[in-house]
Backbone as JSON Lines, residues from 0, in Angstrom:
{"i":0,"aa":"X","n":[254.42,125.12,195.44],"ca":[254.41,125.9,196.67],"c":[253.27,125.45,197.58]}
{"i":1,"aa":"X","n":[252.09,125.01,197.05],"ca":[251.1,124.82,198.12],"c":[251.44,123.45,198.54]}
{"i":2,"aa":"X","n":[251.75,122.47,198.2],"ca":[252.42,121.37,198.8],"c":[253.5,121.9,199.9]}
{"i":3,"aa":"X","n":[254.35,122.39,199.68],"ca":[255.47,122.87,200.58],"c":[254.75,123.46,201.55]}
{"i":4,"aa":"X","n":[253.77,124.48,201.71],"ca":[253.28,125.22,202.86],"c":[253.02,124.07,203.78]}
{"i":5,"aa":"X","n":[252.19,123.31,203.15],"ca":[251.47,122.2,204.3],"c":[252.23,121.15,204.97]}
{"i":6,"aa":"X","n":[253.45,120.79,203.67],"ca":[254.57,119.45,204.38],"c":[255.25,120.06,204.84]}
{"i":7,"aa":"X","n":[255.84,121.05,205.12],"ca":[257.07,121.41,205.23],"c":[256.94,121.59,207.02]}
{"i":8,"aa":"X","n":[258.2,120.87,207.45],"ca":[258.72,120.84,209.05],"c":[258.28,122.02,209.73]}
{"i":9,"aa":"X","n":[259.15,122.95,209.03],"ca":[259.05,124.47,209.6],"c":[258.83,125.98,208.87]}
{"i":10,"aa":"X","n":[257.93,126.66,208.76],"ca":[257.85,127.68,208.06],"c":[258.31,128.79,208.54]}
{"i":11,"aa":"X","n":[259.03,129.67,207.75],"ca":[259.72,130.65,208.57],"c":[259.08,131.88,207.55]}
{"i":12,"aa":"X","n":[259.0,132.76,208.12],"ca":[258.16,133.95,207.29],"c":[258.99,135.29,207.08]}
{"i":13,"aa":"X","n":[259.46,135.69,206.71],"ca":[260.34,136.91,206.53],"c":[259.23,137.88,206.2]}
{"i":14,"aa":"X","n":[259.12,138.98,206.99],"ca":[258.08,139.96,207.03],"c":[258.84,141.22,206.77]}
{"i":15,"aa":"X","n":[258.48,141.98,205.86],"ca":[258.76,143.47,206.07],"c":[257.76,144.35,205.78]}
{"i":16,"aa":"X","n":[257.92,145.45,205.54],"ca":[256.67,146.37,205.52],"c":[256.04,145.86,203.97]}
{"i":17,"aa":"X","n":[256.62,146.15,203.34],"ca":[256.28,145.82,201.66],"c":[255.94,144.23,201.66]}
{"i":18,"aa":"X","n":[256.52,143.21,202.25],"ca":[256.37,141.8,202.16],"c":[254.56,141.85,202.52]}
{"i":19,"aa":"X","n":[254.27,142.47,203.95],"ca":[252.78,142.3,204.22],"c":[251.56,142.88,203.61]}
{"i":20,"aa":"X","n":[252.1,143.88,202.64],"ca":[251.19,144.67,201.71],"c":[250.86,143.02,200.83]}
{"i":21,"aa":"X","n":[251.29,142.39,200.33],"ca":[250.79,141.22,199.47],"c":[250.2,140.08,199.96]}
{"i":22,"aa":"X","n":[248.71,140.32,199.05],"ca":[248.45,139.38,198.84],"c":[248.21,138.17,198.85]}
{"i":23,"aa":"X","n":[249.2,137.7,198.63],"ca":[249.87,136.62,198.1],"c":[250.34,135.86,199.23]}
{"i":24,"aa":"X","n":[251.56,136.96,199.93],"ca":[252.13,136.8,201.16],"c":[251.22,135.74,202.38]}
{"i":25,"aa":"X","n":[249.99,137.01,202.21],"ca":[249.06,136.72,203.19],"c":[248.61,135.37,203.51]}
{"i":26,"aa":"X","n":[247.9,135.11,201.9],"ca":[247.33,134.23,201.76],"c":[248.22,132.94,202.21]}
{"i":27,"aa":"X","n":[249.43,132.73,201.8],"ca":[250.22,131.46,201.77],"c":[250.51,131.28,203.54]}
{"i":28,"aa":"X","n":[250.37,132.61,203.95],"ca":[250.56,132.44,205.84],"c":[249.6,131.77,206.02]}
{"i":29,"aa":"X","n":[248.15,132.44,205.64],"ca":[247.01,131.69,206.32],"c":[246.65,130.4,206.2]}
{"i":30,"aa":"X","n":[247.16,129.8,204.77],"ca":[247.12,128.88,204.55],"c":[247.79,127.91,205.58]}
{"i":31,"aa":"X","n":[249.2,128.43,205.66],"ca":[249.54,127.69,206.6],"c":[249.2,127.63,208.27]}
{"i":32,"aa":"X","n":[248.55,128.75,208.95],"ca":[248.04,128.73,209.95],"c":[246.69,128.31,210.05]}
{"i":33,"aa":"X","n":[246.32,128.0,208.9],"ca":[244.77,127.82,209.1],"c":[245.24,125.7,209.2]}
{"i":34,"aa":"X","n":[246.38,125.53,208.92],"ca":[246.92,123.96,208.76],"c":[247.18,123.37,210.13]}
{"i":35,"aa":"X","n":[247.06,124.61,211.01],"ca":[247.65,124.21,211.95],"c":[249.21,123.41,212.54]}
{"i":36,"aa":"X","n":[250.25,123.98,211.41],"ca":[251.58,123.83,211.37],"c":[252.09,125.33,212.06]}
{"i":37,"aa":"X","n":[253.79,124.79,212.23],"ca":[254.51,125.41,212.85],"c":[254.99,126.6,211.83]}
{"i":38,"aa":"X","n":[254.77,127.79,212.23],"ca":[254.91,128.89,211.69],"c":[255.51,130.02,212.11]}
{"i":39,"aa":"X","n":[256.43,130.26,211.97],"ca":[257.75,131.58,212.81],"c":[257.66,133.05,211.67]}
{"i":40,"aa":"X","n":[256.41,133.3,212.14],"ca":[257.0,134.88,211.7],"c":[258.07,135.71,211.95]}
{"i":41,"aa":"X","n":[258.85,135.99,211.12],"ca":[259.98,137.18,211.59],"c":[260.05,138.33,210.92]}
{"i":42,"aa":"X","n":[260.63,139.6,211.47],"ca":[259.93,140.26,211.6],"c":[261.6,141.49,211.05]}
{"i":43,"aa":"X","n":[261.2,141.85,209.76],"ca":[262.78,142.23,209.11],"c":[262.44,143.74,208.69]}
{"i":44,"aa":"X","n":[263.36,144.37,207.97],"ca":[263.66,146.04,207.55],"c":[262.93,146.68,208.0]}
{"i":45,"aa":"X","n":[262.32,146.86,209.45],"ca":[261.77,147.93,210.04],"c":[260.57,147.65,210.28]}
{"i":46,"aa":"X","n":[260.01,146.54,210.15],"ca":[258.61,146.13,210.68],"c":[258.78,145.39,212.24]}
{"i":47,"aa":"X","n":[258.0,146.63,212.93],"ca":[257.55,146.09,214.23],"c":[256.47,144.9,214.33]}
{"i":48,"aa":"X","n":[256.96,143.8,214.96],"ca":[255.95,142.56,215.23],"c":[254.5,143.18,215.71]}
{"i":49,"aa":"X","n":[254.02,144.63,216.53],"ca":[253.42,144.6,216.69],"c":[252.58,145.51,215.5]}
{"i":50,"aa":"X","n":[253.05,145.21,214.19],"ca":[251.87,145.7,212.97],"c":[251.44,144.81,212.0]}
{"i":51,"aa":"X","n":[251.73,143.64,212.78],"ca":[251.25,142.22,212.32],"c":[249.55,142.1,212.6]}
{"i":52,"aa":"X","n":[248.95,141.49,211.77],"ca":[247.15,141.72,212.37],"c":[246.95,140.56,212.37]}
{"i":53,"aa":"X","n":[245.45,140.03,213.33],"ca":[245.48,139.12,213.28],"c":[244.96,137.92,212.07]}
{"i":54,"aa":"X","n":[245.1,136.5,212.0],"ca":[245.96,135.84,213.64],"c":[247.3,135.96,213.59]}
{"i":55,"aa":"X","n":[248.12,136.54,212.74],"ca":[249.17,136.16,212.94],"c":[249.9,137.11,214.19]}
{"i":56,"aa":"X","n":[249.08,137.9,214.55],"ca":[249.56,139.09,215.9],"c":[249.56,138.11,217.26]}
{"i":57,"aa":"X","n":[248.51,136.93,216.75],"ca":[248.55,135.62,218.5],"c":[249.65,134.95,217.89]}
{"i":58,"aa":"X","n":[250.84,134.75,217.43],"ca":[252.2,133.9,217.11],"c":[252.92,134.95,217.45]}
{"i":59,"aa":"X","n":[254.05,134.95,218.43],"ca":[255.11,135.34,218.62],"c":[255.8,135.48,217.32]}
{"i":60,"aa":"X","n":[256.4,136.58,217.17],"ca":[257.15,137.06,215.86],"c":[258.18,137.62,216.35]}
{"i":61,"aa":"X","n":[259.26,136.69,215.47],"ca":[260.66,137.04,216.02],"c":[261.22,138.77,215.09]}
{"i":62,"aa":"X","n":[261.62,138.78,216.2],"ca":[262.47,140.74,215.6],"c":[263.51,140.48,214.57]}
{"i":63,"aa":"X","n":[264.31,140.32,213.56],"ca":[265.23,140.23,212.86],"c":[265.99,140.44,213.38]}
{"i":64,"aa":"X","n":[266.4,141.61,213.64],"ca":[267.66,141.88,214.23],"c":[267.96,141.94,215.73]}
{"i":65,"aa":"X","n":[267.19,141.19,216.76],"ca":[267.25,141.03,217.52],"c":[268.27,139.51,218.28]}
{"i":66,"aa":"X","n":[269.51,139.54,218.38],"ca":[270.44,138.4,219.03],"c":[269.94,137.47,219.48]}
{"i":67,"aa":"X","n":[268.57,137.91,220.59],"ca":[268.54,137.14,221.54],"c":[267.05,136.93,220.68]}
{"i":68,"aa":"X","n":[266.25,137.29,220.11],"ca":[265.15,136.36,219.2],"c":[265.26,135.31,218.54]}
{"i":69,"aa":"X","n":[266.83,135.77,217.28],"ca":[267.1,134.76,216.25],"c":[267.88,133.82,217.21]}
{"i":70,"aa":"X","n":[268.55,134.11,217.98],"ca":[268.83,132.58,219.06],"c":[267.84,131.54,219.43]}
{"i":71,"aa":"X","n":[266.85,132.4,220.22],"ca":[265.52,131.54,220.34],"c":[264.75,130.76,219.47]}
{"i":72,"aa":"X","n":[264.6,131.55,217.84],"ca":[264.56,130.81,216.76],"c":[265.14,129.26,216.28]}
{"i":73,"aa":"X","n":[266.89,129.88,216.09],"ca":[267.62,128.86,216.36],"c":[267.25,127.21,217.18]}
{"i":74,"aa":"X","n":[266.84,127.26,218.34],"ca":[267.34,127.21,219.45],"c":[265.73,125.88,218.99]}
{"i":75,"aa":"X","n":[264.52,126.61,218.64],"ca":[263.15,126.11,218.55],"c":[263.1,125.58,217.38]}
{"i":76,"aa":"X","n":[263.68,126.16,216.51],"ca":[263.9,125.13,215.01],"c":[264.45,123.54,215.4]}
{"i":77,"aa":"X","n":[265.71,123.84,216.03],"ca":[266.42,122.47,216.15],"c":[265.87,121.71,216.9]}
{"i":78,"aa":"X","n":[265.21,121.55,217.54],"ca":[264.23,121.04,218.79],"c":[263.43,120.57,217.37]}
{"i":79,"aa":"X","n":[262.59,120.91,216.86],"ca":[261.32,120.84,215.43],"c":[261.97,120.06,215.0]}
{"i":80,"aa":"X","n":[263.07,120.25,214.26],"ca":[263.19,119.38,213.35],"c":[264.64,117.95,213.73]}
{"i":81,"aa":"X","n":[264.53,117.65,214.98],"ca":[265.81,117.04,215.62],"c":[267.13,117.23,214.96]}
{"i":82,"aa":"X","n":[267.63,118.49,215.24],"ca":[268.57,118.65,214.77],"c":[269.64,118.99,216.1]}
């Protein structure tokens, strides 16, 4: 896993209320923001983007269930990774 945080194209973060209580979670974000890689928080089962702390509250965090977020997602992945 710590290889993957750092190589990997694109990190996508699935956040929920219980996901950000850990640890673990945390740590492997910061890791990767402290890498200065591309990092897409999103933002799932009822967690508002804005109870994200920082840094990850300065990254735009996509809403889950939002159409027009996971489009934009979409939309910024494929651009990342020439697809």
């Amino acid at each position: 896993l710590r290889q993957e945080v750092f190589e990997a194209q694109a990190f996508l973060a699935l956040l929920s209320p219980i996901s950000i209580q850990s640890i673990y979670v945390m740590f492997e974000l910061g890791a990767r923001w402290g890498a200065k890689r591309y990092l897409a928080p999103v933002t799932v089962a009822g967690l508002p983007p804005s109870a994200l702390k920082a840094p990850l509250s300065a990254i735009h965090a996509v809403t889950g269930t939002s159409e027009g977020d996971l489009h934009q997602l979409i939309d910024t992945l494929s651009e990342r990774l020439d697809l």
